[in-house]
Backbone and ligand atoms as CSV (ligand in chain L), in Angstrom:
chain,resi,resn,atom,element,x,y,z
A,1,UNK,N,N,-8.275,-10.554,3.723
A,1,UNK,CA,C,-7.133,-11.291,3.182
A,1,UNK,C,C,-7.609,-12.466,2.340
A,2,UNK,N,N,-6.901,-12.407,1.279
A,2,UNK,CA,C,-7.787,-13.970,0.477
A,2,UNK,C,C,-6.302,-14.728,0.220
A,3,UNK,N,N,-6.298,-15.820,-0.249
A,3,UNK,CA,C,-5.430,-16.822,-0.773
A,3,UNK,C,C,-5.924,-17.180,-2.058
A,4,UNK,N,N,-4.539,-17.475,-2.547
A,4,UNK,CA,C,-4.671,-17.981,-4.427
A,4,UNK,C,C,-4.444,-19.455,-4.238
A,5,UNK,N,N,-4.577,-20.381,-5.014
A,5,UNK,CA,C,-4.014,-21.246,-5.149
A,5,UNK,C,C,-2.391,-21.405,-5.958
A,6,UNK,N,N,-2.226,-22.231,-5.748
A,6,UNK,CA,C,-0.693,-22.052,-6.173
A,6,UNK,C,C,-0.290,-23.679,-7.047
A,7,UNK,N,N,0.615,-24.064,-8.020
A,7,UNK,CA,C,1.400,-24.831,-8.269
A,7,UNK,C,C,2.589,-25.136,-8.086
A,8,UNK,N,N,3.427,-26.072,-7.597
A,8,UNK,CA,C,5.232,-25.934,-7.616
A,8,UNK,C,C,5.385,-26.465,-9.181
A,9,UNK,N,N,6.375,-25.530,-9.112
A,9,UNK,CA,C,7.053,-25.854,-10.760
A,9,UNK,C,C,8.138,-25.225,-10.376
A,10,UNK,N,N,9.045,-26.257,-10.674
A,10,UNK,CA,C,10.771,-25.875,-10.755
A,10,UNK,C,C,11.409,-25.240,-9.076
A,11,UNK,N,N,10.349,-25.813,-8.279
A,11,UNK,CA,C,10.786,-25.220,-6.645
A,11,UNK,C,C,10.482,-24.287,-6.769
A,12,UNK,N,N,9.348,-23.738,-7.485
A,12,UNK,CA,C,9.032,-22.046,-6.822
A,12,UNK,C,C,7.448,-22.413,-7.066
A,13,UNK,N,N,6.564,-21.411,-6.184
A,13,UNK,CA,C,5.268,-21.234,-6.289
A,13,UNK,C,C,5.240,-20.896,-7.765
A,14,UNK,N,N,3.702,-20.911,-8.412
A,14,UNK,CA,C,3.258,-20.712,-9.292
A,14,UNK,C,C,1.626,-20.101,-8.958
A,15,UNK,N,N,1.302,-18.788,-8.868
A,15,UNK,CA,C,0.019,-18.575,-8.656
A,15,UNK,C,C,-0.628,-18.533,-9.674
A,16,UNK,N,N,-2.274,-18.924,-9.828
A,16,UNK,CA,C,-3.306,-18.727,-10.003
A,16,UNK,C,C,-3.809,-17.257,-10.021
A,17,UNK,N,N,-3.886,-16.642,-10.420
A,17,UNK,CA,C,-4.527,-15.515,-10.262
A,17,UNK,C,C,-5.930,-15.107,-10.914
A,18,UNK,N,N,-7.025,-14.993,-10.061
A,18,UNK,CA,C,-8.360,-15.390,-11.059
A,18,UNK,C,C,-8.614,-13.492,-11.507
A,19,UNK,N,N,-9.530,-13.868,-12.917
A,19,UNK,CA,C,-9.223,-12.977,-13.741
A,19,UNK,C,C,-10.106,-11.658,-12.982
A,20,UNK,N,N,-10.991,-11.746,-12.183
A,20,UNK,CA,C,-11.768,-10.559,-11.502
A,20,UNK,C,C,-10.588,-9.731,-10.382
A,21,UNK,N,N,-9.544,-10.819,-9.787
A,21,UNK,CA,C,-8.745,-10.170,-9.357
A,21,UNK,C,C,-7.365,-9.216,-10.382
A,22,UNK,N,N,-7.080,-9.809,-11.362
A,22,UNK,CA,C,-6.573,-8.991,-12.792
A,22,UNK,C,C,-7.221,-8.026,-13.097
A,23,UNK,N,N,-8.304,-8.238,-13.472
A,23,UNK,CA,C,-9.351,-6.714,-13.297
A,23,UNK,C,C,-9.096,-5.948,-12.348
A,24,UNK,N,N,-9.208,-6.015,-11.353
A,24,UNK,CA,C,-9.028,-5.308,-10.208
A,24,UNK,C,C,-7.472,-4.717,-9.920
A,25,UNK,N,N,-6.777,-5.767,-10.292
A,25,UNK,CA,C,-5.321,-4.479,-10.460
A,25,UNK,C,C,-4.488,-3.878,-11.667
A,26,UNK,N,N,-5.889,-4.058,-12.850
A,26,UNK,CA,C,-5.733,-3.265,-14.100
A,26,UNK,C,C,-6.167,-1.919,-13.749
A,27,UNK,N,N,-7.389,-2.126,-12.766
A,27,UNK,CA,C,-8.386,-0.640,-12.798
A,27,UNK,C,C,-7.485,0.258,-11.204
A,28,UNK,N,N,-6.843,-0.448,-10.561
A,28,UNK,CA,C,-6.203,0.419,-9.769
A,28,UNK,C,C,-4.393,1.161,-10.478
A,29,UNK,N,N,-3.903,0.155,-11.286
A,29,UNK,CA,C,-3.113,0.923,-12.623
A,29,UNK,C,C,-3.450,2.348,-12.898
A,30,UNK,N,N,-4.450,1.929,-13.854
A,30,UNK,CA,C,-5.184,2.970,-14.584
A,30,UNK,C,C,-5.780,4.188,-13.515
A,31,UNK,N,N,-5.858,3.919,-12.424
A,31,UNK,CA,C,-6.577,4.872,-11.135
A,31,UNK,C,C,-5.366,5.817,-10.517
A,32,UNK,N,N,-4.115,4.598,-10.821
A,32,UNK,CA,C,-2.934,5.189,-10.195
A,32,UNK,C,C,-2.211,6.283,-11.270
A,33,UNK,N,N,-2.356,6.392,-12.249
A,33,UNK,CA,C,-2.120,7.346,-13.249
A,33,UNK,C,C,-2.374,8.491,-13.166
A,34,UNK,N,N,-2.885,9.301,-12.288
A,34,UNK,CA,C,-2.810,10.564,-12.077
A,34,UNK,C,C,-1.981,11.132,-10.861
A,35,UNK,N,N,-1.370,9.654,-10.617
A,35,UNK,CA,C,0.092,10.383,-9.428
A,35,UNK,C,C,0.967,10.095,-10.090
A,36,UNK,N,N,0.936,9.713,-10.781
A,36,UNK,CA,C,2.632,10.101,-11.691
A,36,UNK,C,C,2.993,11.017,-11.582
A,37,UNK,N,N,4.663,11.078,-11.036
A,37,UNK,CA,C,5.494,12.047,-10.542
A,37,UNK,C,C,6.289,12.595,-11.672
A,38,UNK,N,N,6.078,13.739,-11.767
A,38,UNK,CA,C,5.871,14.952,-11.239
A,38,UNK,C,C,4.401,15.348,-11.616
A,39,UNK,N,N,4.163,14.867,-12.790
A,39,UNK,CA,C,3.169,15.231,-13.994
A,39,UNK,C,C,1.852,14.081,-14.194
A,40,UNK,N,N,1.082,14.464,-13.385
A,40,UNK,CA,C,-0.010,13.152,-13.912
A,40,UNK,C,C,-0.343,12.743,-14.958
A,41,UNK,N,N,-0.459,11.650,-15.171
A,41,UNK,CA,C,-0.873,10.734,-16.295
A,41,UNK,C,C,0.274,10.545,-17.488
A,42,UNK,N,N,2.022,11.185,-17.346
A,42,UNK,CA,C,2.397,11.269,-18.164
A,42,UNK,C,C,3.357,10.618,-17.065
A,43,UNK,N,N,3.685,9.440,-17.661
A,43,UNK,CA,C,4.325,8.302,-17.250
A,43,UNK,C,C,3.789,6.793,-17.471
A,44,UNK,N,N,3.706,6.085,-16.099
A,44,UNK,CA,C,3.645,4.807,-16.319
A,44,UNK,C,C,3.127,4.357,-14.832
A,45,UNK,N,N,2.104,3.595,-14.450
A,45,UNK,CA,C,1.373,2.917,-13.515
A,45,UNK,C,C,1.214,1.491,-13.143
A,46,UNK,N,N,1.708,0.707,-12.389
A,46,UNK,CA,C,1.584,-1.060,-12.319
A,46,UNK,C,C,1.156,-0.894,-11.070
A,47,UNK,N,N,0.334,-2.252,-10.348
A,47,UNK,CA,C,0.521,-2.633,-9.449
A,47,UNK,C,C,0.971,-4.161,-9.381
A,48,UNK,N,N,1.063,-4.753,-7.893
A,48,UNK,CA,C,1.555,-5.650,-7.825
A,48,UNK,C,C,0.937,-6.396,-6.371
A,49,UNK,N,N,0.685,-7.659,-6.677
A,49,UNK,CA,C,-0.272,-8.400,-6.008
A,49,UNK,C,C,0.699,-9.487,-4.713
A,50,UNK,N,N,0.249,-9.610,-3.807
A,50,UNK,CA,C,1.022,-10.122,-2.662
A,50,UNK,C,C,0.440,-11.377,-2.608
A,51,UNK,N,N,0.574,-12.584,-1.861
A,51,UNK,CA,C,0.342,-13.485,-1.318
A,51,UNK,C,C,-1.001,-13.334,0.097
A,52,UNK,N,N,-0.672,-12.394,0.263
A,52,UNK,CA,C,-2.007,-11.845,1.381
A,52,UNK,C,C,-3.401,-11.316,0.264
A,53,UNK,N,N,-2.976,-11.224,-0.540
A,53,UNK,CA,C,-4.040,-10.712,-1.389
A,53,UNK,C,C,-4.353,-9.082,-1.031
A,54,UNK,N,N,-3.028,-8.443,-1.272
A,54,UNK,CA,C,-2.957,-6.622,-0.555
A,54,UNK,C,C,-2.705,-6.206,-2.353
A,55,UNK,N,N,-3.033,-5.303,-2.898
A,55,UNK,CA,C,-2.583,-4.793,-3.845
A,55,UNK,C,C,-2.302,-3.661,-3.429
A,56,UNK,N,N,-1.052,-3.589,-4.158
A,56,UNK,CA,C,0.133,-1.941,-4.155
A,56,UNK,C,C,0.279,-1.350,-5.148
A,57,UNK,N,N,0.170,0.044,-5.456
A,57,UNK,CA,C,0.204,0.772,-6.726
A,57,UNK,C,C,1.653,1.019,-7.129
A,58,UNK,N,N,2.161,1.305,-7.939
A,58,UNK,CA,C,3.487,2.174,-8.675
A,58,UNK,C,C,3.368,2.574,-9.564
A,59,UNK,N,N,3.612,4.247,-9.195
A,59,UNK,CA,C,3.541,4.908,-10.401
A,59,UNK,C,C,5.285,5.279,-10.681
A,60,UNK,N,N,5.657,5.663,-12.082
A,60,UNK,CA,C,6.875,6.465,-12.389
A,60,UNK,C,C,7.275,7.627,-11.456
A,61,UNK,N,N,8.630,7.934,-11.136
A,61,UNK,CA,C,9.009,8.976,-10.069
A,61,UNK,C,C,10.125,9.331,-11.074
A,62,UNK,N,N,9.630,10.402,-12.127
A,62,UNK,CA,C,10.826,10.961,-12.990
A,62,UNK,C,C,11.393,11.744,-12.565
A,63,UNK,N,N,13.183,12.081,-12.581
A,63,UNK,CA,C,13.956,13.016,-12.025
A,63,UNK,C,C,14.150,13.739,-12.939
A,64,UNK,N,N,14.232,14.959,-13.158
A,64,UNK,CA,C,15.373,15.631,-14.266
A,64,UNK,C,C,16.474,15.484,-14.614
A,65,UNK,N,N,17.650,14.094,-13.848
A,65,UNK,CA,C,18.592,13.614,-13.997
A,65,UNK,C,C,18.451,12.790,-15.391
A,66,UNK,N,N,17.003,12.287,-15.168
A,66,UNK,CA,C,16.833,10.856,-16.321
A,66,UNK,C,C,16.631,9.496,-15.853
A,67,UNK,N,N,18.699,9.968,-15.250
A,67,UNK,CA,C,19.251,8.649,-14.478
A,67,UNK,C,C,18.732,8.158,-13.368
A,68,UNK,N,N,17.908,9.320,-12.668
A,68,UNK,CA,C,17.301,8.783,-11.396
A,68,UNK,C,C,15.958,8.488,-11.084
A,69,UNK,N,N,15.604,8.464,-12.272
A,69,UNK,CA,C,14.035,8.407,-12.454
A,69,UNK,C,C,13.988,6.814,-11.992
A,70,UNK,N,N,12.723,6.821,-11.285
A,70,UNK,CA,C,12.156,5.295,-10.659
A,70,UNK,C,C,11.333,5.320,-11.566
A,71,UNK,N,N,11.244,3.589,-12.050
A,71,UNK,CA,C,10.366,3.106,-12.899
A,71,UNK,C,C,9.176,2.662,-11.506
A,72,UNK,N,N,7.839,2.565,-12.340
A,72,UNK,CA,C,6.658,2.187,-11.363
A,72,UNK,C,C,6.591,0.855,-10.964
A,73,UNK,N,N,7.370,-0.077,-11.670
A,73,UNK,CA,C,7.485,-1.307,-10.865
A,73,UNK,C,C,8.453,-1.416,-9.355
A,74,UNK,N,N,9.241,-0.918,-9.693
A,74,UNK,CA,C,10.022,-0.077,-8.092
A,74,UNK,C,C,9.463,0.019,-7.548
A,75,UNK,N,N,8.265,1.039,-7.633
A,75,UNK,CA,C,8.120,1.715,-6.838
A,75,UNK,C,C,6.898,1.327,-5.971
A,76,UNK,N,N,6.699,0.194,-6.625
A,76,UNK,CA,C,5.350,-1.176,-6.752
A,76,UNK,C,C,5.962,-1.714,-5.404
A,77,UNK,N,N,6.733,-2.449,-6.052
A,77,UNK,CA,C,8.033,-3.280,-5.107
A,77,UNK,C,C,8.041,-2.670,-3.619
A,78,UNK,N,N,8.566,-1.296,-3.781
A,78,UNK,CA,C,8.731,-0.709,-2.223
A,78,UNK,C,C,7.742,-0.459,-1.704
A,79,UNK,N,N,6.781,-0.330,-2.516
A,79,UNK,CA,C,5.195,0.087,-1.903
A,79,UNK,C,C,4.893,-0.938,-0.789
A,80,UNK,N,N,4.656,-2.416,-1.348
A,80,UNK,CA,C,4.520,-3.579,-0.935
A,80,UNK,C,C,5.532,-3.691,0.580
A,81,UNK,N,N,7.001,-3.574,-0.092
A,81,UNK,CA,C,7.880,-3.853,1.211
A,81,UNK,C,C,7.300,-2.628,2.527
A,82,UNK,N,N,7.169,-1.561,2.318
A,82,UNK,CA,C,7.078,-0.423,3.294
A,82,UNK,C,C,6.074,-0.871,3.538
A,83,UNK,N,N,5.286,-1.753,3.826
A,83,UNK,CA,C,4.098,-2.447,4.358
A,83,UNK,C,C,4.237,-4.222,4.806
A,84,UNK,N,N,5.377,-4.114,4.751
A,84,UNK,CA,C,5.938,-5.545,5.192
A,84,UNK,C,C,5.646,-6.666,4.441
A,85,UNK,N,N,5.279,-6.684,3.199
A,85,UNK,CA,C,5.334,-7.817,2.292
A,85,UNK,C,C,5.773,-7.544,1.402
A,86,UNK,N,N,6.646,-8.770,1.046
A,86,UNK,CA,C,7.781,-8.923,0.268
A,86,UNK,C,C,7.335,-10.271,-0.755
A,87,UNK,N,N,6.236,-10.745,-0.500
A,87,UNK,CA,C,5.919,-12.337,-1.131
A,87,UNK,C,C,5.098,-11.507,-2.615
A,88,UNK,N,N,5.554,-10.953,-3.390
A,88,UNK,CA,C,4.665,-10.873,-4.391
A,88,UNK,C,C,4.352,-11.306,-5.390
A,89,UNK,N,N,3.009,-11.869,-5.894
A,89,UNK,CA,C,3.274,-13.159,-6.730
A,89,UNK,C,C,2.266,-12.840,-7.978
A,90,UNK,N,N,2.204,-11.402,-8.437
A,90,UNK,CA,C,1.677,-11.083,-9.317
A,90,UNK,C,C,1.945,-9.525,-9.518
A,91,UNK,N,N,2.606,-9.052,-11.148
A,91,UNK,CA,C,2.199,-7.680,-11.482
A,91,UNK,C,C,1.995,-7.767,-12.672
A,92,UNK,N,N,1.372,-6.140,-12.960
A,92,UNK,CA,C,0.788,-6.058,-13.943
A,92,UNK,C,C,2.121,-5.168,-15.311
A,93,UNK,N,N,2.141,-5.824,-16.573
A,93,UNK,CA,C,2.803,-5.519,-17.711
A,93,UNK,C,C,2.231,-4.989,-18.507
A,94,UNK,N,N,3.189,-4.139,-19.583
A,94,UNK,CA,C,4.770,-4.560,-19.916
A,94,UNK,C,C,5.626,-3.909,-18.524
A,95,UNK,N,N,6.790,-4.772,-19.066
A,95,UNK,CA,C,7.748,-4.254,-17.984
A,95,UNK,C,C,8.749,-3.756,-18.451
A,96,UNK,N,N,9.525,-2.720,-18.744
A,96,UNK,CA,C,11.446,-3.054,-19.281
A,96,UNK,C,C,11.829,-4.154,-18.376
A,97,UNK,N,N,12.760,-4.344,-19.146
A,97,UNK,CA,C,13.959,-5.602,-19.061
A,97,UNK,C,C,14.794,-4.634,-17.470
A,98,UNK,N,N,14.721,-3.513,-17.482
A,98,UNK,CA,C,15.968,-3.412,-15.717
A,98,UNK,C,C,14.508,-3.821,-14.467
A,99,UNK,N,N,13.033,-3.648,-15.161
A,99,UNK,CA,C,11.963,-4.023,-14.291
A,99,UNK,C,C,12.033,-6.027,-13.887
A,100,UNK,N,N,12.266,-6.291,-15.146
A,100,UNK,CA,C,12.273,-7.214,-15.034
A,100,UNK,C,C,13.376,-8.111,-13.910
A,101,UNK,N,N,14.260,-7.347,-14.607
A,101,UNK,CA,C,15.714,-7.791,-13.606
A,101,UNK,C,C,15.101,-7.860,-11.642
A,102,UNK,N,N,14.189,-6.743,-11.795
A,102,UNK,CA,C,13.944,-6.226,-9.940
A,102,UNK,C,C,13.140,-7.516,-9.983
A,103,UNK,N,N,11.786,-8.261,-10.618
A,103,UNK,CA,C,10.865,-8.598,-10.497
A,103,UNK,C,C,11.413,-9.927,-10.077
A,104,UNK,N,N,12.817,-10.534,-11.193
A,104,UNK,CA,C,13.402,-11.809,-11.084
A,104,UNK,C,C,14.251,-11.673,-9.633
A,105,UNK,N,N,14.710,-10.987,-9.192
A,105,UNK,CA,C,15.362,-10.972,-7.261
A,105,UNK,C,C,14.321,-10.859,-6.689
A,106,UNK,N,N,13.070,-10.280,-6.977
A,106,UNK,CA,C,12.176,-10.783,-5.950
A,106,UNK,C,C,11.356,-12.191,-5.758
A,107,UNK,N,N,11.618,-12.967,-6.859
A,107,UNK,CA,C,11.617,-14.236,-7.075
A,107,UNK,C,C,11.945,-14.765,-6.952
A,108,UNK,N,N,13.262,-15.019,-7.061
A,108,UNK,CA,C,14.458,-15.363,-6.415
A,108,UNK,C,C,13.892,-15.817,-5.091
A,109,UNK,N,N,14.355,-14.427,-4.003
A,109,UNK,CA,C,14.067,-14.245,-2.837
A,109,UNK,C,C,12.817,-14.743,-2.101
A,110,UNK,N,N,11.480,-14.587,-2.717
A,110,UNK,CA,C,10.356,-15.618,-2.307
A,110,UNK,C,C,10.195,-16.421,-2.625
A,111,UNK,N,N,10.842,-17.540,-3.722
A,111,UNK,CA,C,10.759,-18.437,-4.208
A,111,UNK,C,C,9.285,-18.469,-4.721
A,112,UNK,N,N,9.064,-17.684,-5.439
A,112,UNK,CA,C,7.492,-17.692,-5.989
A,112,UNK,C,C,7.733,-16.946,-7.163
A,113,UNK,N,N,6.930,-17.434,-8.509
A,113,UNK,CA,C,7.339,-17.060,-9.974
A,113,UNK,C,C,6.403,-16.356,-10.332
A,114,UNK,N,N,6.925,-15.111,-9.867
A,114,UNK,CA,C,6.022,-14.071,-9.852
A,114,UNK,C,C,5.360,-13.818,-11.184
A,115,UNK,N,N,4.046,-13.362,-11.314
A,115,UNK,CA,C,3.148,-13.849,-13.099
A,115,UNK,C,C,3.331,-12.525,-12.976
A,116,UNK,N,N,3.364,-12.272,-14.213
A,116,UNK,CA,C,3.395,-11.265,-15.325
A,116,UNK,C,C,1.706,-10.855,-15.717
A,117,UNK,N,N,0.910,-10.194,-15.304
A,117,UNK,CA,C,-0.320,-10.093,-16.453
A,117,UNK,C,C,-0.084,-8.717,-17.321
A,118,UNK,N,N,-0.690,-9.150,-17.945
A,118,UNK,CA,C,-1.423,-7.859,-19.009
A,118,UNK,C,C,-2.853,-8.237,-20.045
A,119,UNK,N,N,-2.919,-7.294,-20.605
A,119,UNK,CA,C,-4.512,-6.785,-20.916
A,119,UNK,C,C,-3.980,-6.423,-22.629
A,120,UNK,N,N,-4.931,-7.235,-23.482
A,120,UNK,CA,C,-4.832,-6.939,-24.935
A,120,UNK,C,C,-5.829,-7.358,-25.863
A,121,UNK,N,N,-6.234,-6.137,-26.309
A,121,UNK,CA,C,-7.695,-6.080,-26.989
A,121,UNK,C,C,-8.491,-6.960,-25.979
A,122,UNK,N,N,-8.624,-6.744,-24.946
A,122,UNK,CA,C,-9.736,-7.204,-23.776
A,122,UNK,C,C,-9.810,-8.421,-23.179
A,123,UNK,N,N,-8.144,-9.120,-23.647
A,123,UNK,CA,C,-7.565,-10.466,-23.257
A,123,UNK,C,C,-6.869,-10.434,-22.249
A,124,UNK,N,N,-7.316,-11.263,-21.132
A,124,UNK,CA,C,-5.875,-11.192,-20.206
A,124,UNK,C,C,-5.056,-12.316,-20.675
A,125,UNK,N,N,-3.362,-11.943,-20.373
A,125,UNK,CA,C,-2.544,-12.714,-20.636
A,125,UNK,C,C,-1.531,-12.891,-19.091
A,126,UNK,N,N,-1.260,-13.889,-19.162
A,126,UNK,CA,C,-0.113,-14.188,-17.890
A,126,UNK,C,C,0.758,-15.029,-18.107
A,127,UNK,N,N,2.033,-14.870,-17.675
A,127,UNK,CA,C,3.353,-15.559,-17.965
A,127,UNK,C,C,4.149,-15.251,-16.910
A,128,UNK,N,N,4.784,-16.564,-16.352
A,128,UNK,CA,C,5.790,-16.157,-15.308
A,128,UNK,C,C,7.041,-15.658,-15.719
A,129,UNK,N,N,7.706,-14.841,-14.401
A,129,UNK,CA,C,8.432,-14.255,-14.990
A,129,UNK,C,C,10.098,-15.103,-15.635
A,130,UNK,N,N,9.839,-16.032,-14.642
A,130,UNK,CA,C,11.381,-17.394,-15.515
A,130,UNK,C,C,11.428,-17.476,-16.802
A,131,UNK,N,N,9.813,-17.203,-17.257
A,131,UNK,CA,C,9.781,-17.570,-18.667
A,131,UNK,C,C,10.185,-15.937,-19.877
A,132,UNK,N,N,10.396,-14.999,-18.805
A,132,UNK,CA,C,10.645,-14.056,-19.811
A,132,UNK,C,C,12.415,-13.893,-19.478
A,133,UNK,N,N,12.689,-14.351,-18.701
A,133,UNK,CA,C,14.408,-14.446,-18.426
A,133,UNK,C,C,15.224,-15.748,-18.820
A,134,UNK,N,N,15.484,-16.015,-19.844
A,134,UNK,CA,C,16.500,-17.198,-20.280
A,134,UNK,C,C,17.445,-17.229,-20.036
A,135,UNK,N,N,18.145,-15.982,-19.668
A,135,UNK,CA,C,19.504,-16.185,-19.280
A,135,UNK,C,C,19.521,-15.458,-18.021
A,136,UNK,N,N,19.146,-15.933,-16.718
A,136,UNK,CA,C,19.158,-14.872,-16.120
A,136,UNK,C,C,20.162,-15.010,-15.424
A,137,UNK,N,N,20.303,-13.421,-14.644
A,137,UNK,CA,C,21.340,-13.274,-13.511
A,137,UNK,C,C,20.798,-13.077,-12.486
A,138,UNK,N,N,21.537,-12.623,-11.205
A,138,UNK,CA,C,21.913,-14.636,-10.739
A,138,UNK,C,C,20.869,-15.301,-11.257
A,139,UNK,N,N,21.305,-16.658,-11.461
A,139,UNK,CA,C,20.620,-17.618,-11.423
A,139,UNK,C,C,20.071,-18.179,-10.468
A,140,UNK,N,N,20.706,-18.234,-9.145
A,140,UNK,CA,C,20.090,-18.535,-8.254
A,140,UNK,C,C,20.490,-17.580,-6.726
A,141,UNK,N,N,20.079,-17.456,-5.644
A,141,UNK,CA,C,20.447,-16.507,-4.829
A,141,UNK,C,C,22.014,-17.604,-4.145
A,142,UNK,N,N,23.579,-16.703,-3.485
A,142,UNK,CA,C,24.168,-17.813,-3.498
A,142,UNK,C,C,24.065,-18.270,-1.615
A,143,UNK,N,N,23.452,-16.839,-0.744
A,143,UNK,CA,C,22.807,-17.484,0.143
A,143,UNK,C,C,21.560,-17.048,0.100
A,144,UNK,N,N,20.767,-18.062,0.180
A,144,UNK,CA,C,18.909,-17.523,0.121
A,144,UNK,C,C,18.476,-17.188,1.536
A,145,UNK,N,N,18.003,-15.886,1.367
A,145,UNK,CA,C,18.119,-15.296,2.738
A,145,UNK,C,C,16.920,-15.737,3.357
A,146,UNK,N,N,16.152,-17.027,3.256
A,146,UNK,CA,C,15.102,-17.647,3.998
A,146,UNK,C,C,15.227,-18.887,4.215
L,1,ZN,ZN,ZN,11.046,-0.385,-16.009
């Protein structure tokens, strides 16, 4: 189990995430890409980093509906919960905007601003996620269930 350091900004955690650990849940992404559902490698792969320092994979779970297809940040999300943590304070991007929506209630809910990374031309980048929601909904939880 390791610990990050953290900042408060705006009443929510702010993690640190050092870049060997970004590495490390770029290359389990990229590892997780051959369980893409139904069809390996033809989809989409994130993971997502806990406060215990546990990384969880998500890959895409496409339906033939369309409509019921799980995006891999979901499926990130439940990965994490079906293992009893819910504090997650790092995944890996891009995200859609309905990913985003899941990423901001789980922020919400842990009060921790969950970072955003990604990888470009061999740069890591990180941004919390408040900062990619300007208008968000809810704004705030109206009972915070902690
Ligand atoms: Zn999505």
């Amino acid at each position: 189990m390791k610990k990050f350091d953290y900042q408060i900004k705006n009443d929510k955690k702010v993690y640190d995430i050092p870049k060997d650990i970004c590495k490390e849940m770029f290359r389990r992404a990229d590892e997780a890409m051959k369980n893409c559902f139904p069809e390996p490698n033809k989809g989409f792969a994130v993971t997502v980093l806990t406060d215990k320092g546990n990384i969880y994979e998500g890959v895409s779970y496409n339906s033939d509906t369309y409509t019921l297809t799980m995006h891999s940040e979901a499926t990130a999300l439940a990965h994490a919960v079906i293992h009893g943590e819910t504090n997650i304070i790092a995944i890996t991007g891009w995200n859609c905007h309905i990913c985003k929506q899941l990423i901001w209630e789980s922020s919400l809910r842990s009060n921790i601003d969950v970072m955003i990374i990604w990888e470009e031309d061999n740069r890591i980048s990180k941004e919390p996620i408040s900062s990619m929601m300007p208008y968000p909904w809810p704004e705030k939880l109206e009972k915070p269930s902690k």
